[in-house]
Every structure is written in structure tokens, then in C-alpha cells.
N, C-alpha and C positions, 0 to 999 in steps of 0.2 A: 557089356553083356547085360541081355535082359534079367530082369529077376524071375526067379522061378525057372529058371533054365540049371542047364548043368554045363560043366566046364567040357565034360565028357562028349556032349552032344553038340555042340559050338563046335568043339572041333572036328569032328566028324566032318558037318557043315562045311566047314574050312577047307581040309583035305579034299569032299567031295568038288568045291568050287575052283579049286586050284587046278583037279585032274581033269575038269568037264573042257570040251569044247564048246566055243560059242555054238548056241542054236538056231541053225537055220535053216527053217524051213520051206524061205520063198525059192532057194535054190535048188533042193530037188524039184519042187513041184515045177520051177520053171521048164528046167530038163525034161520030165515026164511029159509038159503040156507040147514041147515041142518036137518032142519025139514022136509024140501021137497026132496030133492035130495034122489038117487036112493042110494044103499049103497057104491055101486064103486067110487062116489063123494066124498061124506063122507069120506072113505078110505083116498082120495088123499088130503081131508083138514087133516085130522089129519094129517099123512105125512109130508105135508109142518109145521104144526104146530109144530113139533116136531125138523123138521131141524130148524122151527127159535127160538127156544128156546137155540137148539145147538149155533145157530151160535152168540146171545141174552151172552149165558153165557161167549161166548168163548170172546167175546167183554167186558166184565167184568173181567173176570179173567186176562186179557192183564193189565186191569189198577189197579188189587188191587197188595198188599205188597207180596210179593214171599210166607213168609211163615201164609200167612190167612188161615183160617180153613175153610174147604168149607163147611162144617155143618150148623154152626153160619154166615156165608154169605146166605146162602141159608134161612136162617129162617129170618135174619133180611131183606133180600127180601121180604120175605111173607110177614110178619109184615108191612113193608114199604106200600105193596101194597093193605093192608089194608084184607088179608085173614089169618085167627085166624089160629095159628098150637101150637103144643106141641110139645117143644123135652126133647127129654131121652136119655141118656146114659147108654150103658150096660158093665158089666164088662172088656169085651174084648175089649173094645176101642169102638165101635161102638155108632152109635148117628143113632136114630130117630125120625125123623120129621112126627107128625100124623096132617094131615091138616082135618079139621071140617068136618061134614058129611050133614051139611044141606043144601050146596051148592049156598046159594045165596049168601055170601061172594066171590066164588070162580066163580060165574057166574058173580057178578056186575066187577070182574077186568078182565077175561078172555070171556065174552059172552057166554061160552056155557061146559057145562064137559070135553064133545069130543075132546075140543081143549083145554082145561086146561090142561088136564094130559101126553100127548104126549110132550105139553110146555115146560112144569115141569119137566117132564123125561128129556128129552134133554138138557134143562140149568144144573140138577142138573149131568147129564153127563158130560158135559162138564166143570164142576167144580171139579169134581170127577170122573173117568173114570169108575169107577166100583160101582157108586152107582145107585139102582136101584127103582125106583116106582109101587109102588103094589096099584089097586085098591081094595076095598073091596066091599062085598054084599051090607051094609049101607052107601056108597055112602064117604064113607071116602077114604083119598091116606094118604099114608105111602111111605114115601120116606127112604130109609136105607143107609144109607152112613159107609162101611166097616173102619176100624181103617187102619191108613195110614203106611206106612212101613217109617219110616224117617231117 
């Protein structure tokens, strides 16, 4: 406790920091810019979205174990980040990740679809060169990550 403070107003402080939600504010504004913005806008957030998700993974993948699995990295991401997925494995080696369709999991970490899946695609890019993200009609992503040649 500082001096010159009171015990009364510390706490206060306390209570107030306990009750508050993080603040943020790049996620309304995202929403708003993309719900106004002409398409040509749009276009160029996804875009960037998508390079920082590349350059997001490529910055990860620097600091994991040589031989990690970028499948089970990429889901324990999701997981982490608090958006539900399922993976599968199919015969051939291959692993996919089906992320939820009702999207307010995947809006409360990323603010907006538009810029979730370009994200997504680019991180799980760049964990995997040749895996790729499929959106679907219901609003679900499938990310497919091919069997690795080792």
C-alpha cells in the first residue's frame, strides 16, 4: 500500500478491478469498421488478418520443440484461446480440426468471422505449409492439416 492512501480506497480499487472486464477496444471498433466499410476495406482487413496470423504462427513455431505436431498445436491454440474445436483423424494420417458454428466463441477471441478465418488460415499455414481452412454454409471452419512426410 502506497502511503498517503487509505485502506478504504485500495479497496474499493480492488473490488472495482475484480468486477471490471478486460478492456477492449480494438473489437468493437473492428465490428463497426467492418460492418460499414465498402467491400474493398473489408478485402484489405482480411488480408492483413491473415498475413498476422502468418506471421502470429511463424513467431510460434520459432519457439516450439522441432519435432511438434502442428495439428495438436493448433487445437491446443484454440482451446487456449477459449474457442471449442474438434479433432479427427483419418486414416491417411491426416487430422481435422472442426471449429463450432455458432460463432460467438470465435467472435468473443477474434471480434469478427471475417477476421477469424483468414487468421486461422495463416497461423495454421504457417505451422503447416499445406494446410488448409475450409469455411462451411453453417458457419463452421475446418481446418485440414495433410499427413506429414517425415
Amino acid at each position: 500500500m502506497r502511503t498517503g492512501t487509505s485502506f478504504a480506497r485500495d479497496w474499493q480499487l480492488i473490488k472495482v478491478a475484480r468486477s471490471m472486464r478486460r478492456h477492449d477496444v480494438a473489437g468493437p471498433l473492428v465490428r463497426r469498421l467492418l460492418a460499414e466499410a465498402p467491400p474493398a476495406l473489408v478485402e484489405r482487413v482480411t488480408a492483413i488478418a491473415g498475413r498476422l496470423g502468418e506471421e502470429d504462427g511463424t513467431a510460434l513455431l520459432a519457439r516450439t520443440e522441432e519435432r511438434f505436431d502442428p495439428s495438436t498445436l493448433m487445437e491446443g491454440l484454440l482451446l487456449m484461446w477459449g474457442v471449442p474445436c474438434a479433432s479427427s483423424e483419418a486414416a491417411d494420417g491426416s487430422t481435422t480440426i472442426t471449429i463450432g458454428g455458432d460463432g460467438s466463441a470465435v467472435c468473443e477471441t477474434f471480434a469478427d468471422a471475417r477476421v477469424a478465418a483468414p487468421y486461422l488460415a495463416g497461423y495454421a499455414r504457417a505451422l503447416q505449409r499445406d494446410a488448409v481452412l475450409e469455411r462451411g454454409t453453417d458457419g463452421r471452419m475446418t481446418i485440414r492439416f495433410p499427413p506429414r512426410g517425415e
